[in-house]
C-alpha positions in Angstrom: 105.9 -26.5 -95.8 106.7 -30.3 -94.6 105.9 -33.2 -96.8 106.1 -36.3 -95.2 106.7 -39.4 -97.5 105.9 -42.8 -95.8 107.6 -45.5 -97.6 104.7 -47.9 -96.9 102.3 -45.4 -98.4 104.5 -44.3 -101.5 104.4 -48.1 -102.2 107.6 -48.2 -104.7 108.5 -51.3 -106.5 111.1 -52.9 -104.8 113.0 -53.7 -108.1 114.5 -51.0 -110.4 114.0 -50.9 -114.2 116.3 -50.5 -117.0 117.5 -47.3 -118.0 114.9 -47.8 -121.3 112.1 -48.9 -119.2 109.3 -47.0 -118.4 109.4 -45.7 -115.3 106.5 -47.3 -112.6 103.6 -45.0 -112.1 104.5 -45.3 -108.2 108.0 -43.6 -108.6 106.8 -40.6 -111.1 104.2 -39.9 -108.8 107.3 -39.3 -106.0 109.8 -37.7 -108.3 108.2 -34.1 -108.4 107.7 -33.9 -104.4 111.4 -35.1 -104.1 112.7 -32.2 -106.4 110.4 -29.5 -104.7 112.2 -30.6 -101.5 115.1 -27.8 -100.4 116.0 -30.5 -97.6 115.5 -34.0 -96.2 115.1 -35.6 -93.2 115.3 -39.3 -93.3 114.2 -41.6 -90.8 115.2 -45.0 -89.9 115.5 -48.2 -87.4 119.2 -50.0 -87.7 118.3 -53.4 -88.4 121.7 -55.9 -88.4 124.1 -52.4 -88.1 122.1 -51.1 -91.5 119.3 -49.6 -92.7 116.2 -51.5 -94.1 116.2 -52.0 -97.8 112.8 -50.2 -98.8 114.6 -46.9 -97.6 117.8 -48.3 -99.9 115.0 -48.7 -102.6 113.9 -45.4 -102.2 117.0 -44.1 -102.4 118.2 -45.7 -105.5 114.9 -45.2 -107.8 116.2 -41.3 -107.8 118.9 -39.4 -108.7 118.9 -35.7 -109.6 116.4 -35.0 -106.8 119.5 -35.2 -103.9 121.7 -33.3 -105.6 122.9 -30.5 -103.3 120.2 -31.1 -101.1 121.0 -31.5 -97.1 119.8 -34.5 -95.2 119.5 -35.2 -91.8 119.1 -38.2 -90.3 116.6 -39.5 -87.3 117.5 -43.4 -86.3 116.7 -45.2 -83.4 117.6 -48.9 -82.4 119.2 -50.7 -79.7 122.4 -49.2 -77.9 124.0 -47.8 -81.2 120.7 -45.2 -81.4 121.0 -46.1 -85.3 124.4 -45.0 -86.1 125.6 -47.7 -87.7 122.7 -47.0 -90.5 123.2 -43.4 -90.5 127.3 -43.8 -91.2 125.8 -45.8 -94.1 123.4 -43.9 -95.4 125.7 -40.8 -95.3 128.0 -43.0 -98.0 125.0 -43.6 -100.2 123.9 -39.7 -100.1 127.4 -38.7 -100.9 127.4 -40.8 -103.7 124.2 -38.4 -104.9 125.7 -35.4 -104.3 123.5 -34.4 -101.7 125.0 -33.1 -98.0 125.2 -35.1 -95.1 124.6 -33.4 -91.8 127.6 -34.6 -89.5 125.3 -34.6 -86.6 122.1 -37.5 -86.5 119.2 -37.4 -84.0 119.4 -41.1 -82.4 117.6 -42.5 -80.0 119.4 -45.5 -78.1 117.0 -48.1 -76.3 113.9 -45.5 -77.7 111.9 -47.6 -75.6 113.4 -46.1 -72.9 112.8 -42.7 -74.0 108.8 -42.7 -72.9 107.4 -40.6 -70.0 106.1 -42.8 -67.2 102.3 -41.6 -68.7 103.3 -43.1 -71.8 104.1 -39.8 -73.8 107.4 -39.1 -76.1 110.1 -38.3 -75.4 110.5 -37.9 -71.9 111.2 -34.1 -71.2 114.3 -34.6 -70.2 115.6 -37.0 -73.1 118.5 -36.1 -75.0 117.3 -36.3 -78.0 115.4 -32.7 -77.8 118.5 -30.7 -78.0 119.7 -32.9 -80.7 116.5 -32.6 -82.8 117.1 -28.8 -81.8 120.5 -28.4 -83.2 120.1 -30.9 -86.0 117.3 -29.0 -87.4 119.0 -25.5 -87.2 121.5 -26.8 -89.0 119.4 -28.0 -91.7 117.6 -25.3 -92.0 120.8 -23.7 -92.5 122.0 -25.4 -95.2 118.7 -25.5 -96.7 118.8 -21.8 -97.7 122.5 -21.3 -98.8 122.4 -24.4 -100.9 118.6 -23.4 -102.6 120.5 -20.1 -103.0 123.4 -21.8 -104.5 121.2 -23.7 -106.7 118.9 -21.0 -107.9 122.3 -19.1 -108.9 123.9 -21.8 -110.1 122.4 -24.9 -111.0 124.3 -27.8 -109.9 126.1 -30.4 -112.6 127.7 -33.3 -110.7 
C-alpha cells in the first residue's frame, strides 16, 4: 500500500524540542506511518541548489524510522532537474542510516515536460523510464532490506 505524506498537511512544527520535551502531537501522529514504511520516496523542488527547509524539518523530527530504509528521490527545478537537492539530501539520509538510491527521477525545466493538451508528462519525456527504473530499484531494495530487518534488526 502507498501512503502519501504532504508536508503541508502533516503540519509539523517547524522547531525541534529538547530531547526531554514532549514530543508535539503533530510529529507522534507521523511517527507510526513513517516506521510502517518498508521504503520512501521523497519529493522535492531545488530552491537556491537545496532543498526547502519544511522537508529538512521533516527529516530531522525522526530518527529510527529511516534506518535501513531505501529512498528515492523525485526533484524537479530549473536546468539541474533538482540534483543539487537530491546530492544533499542523500548526505542527510546517510547520516540516518537509511539507503540512498544512486539514481533520482528529475525533471529539468518541468514546465517543459507538458503535452501540448496540457497533460503530464509528455509521452515521450524522459522522465518515464527513469520513474521506471527508479522504482524497480526501490522496490528491490525494499524487500531485501525488510528481509534483512525482520532477521536482524538493525542497530546503527
Amino acid at each position: 500500500a502507498t501512503d502519501i505524506v504532504d508536508l503541508a498537511d502533516a503540519r509539523l512544527p517547524s522547531t525541534l524540542t529538547d530531547v526531554d520535551e514532549a514530543v508535539p502531537d503533530e510529529v507522534a501522529a507521523l511517527a507510526p506511518r513513517l516506521a510502517a514504511a518498508d521504503a520512501f520516496v521523497v519529493v522535492t523542488p531545488e530552491y537556491n541548489h537545496s532543498f526547502p527547509a519544511p522537508l529538512k524539518t521533516a527529516i530531522d523530527w525522526y530518527y529510527r524510522e529511516w534506518h535501513a530504509k531505501p529512498v528515492a528521490f523525485v526533484a524537479y527545478g530549473r536546468e539541474s532537474g533538482g540534483l543539487h537537492a537530491v546530492a544533499q539530501l542523500r548526505e542527510v539520509f546517510s547520516e540516518l542510516h537509511a539507503v540512498a538510491l544512486p539514481d533520482p527521477i528529475t525533471l529539468p525545466r518541468y514546465w517543459d515536460q507538458f503535452a501540448a493538451d496540457g497533460s503530464w508528462p509528455r509521452a515521450s519525456a524522459g522522465c518515464n523510464d527513469q520513474a521506471t527504473a527508479t522504482l524497480d530499484r526501490l522496490c528491490w531494495w525494499a524487500r531485501a532490506l525488510r528481509s534483512a530487518r525482520t532477521h536482524s534488526p538493525y542497530i546503527p
